[in-house]
N, C-alpha and C positions, 0 to 999 in steps of 0.2 A: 157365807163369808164369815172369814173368824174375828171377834173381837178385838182381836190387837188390830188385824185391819183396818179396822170402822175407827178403834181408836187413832189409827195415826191419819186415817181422811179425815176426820173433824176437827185434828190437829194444824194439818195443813192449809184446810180451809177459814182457820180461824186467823192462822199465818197470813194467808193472800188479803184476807179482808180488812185484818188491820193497817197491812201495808198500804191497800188503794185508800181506806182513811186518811193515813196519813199523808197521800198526794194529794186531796182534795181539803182539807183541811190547815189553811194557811196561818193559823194562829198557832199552832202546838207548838211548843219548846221541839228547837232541832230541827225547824225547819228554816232552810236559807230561803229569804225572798228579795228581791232587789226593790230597790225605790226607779223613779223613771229618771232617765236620762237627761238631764237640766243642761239649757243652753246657757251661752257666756253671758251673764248680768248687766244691764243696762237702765243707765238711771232713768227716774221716771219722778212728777212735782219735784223739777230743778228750782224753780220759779219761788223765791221767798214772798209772804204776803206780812203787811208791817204787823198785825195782831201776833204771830207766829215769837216775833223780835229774837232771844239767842237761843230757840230750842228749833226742832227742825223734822218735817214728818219723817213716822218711825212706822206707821203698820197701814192697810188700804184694803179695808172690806168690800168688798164690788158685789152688785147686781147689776143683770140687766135688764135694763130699765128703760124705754123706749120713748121718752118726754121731750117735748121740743125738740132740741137740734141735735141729740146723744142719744146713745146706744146705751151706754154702760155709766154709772152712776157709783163712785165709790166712797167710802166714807173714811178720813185717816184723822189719826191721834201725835202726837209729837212724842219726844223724846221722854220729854218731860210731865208734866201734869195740867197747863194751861188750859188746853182746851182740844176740842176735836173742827174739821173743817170737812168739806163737800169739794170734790171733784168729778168734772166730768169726762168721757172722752167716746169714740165712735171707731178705737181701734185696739183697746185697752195698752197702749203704749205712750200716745201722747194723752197730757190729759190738761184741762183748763179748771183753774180752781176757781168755785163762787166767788162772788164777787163779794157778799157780803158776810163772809164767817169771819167770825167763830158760831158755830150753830150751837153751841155749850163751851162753857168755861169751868173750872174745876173739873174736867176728863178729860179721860185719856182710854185708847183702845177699844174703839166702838167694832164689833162683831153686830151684825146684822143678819135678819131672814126676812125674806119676804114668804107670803103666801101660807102665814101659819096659824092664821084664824081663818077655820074654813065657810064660818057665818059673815068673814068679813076680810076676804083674799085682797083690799085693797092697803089696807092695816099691815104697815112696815114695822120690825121689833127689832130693838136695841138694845144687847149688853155693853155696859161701859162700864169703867174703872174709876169711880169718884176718891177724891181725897189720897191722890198718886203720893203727892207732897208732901204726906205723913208716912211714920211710924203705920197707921193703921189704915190700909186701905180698904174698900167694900165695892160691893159691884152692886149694878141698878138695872132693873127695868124700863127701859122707853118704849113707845109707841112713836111715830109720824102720820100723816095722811101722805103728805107732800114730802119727806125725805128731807124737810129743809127747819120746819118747828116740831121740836121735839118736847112729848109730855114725859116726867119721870111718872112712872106706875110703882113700881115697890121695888123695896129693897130682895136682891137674890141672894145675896150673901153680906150679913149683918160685917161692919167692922170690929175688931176685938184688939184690946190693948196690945200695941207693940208686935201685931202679927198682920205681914202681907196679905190679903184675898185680892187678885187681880190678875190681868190676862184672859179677861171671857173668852170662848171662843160657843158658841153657838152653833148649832146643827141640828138640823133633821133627817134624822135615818130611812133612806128609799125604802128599807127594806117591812119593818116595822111601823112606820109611820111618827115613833116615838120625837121628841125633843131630848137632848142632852145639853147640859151646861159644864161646861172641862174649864178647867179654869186653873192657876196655881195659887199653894197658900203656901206662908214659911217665913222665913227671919231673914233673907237675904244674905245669911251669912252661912250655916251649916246645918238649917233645917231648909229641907222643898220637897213639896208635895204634889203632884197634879193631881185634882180630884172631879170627878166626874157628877153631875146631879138628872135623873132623868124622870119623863112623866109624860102623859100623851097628852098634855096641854103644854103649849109656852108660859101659860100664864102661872102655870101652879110651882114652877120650878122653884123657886123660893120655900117651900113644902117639901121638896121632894130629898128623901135621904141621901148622902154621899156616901161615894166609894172612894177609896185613893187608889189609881191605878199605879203609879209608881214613887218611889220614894227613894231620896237620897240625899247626904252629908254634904254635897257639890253642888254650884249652879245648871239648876236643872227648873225650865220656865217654859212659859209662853208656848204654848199648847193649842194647835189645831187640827181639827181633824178633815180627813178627805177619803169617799169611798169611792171605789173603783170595782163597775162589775164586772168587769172584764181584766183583770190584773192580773201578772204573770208570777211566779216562786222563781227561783235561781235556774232551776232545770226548764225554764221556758213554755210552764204546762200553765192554761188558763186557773186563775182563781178570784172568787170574790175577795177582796180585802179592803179594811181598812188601815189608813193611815194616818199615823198620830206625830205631827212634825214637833218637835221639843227645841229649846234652846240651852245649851249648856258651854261652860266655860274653864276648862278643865286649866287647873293650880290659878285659879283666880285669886285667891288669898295668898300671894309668895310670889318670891321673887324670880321663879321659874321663865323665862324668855320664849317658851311655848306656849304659854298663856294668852288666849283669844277667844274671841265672841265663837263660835259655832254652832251649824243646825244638825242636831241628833235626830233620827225618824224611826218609830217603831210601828209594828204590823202589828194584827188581828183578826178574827173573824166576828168580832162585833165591838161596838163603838165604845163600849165599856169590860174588853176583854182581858186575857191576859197579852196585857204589849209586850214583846219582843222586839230588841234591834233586829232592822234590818242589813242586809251585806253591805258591806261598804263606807260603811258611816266614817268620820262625820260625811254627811249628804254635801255640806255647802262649809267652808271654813275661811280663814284672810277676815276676821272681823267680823263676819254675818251671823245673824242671827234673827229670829219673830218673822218666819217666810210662814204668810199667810198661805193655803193652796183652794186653787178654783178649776172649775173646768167650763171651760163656754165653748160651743159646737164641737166638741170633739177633740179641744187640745187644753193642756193645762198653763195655767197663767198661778204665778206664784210672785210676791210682791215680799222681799225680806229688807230688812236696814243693812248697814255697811259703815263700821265706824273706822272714817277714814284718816283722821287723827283723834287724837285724847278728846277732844270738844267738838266733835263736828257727823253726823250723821247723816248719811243719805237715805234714799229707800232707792230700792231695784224693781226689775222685772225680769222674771225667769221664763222660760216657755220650754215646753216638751211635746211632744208625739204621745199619743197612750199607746197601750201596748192591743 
């Protein structure tokens, strides 16, 4: 066989291989992946409690949690910075709020895992968002036994003069086993940052070095993530991905009449990759924005706010089919 031969077989096979790379590898630039197919929005804690008074739940961390008369156990934060409250429900649509919150005051945005101390799987952790109310916010560690008294453990992200950290969103990668902390940092006005912190303890996150996975001049926030092993690209071919739901607000600073809350979502192949949009975005728009995403038996349950006038906030519930 003569050498140009051999040369253009190695050629071509280096051709086919990249190519099937590139169908099984869902994070690469240039590749289209869709988000799942989100049903029509439906309020969910309509119900005001008087500690709450003119701020109004804005995000709803859920487990399922199997205690007394509930299934599912979720934990929500308000608009505002007041405090966080406990919800329960046994269908993740209706839900009945504790009777006796605020379970904290001074937070907001509690992201939770269960099952992440493997010396101690009964040990619930909490990132929350301390000092909303300021110029400087910082995020914290909690622990529960009972989901209802909460210990602060350490600070994960110190506050710094005149700069946002806030937004936790907490996860544990199926794949790796790893903990990640995504969170955003910025000035509210023309710096924002998602930055990512990870470590094969929950507890060391506070140690663990940062990445910024995206950055930009516009509101760009409130960052969580969700993995799907079974996730499809554009052309309907199975792939692992994850997905990183962001909020953004495009000509927020102007007087532009296009201007609204909306949910951005980008892809990856790992929890800290390179994120790309995905097809279609904005994902959710009309005001929404901070759509937390879950998945309980097989279908996804996504919980976003909807700012229905200038002052007044609801939270939703989305639901989908996976693929």
């Amino acid at each position: 066989m003569s050498s140009r031969r051999n040369h253009s077989i190695t050629f071509l096979l280096l051709l086919v291989t990249s190519y099937l790379g590139a169908q099984t590898q869902p994070g690469q630039k240039g590749d289209r992946v869709s988000y799942l197919k989100l049903s029509p929005s439906r309020r969910v804690l309509a119900s005001a409690q008087l500690w709450e008074g003119n701020e109004f739940p804005h995000t709803l961390s859920v487990l399922e949690i199997k205690r007394g008369a509930y299934s599912y156990w979720g934990w929500y934060g308000l608009n505002e910075g007041r405090g966080i409250g406990l919800a329960r429900s046994n269908d993740l649509v209706h839900w009945t709020k504790y009777g006796a919150n605020p379970l904290w005051t001074n937070a907001r945005w509690p992201s939770v895992l269960a099952k992440a101390n493997p010396e101690d799987k009964g040990l619930l952790y909490f990132a929350i968002t301390r000092d909303y109310d300021t110029p400087s916010s910082r995020i914290v560690l909690a622990t529960s036994r009972d989901g209802i008294h909460l210990k602060e453990e350490k600070v994960l992200v110190a506050g710094v003069p005149n700069q946002r950290n806030q937004n936790p969103n907490l996860f544990r990668d199926p794949n790796s086993g790893r903990f990640y902390l995504t969170f955003y940092r910025g000035n509210d006005h023309d710096h924002f940052e998602i930055v990512s912190k990870s470590t094969s303890s929950v507890t060391d996150l506070d140690k663990a070095p940062e990445k910024v996975l995206l950055k930009s001049e516009t509101t760009l926030a409130a960052p969580t993530l969700l993995y799907l092993k079974h996730g499809r690209n554009i052309r309907g071919r199975r792939a692992a991905i994850y997905y990183l739901a962001t909020e953004i607000y495009p000509y927020r600073y102007s007087d532009n009449p296009q201007g609204e809350w909306q949910v951005k979502v980008f892809f990856a192949d790992s929890p800290d990759g390179d994120f790309q949009p995905v097809d279609g975005n904005p994902i959710m728009k009309g005001q929404r924005a901070c759509l937390f995403q879950h998945v309980f038996h097989r279908r996804f349950y996504g919980y976003d706010c909807h700012l229905e006038t200038p002052d007044h906030w609801t939270l939703e519930t989305v639901e989908a089919r996976l693929p």
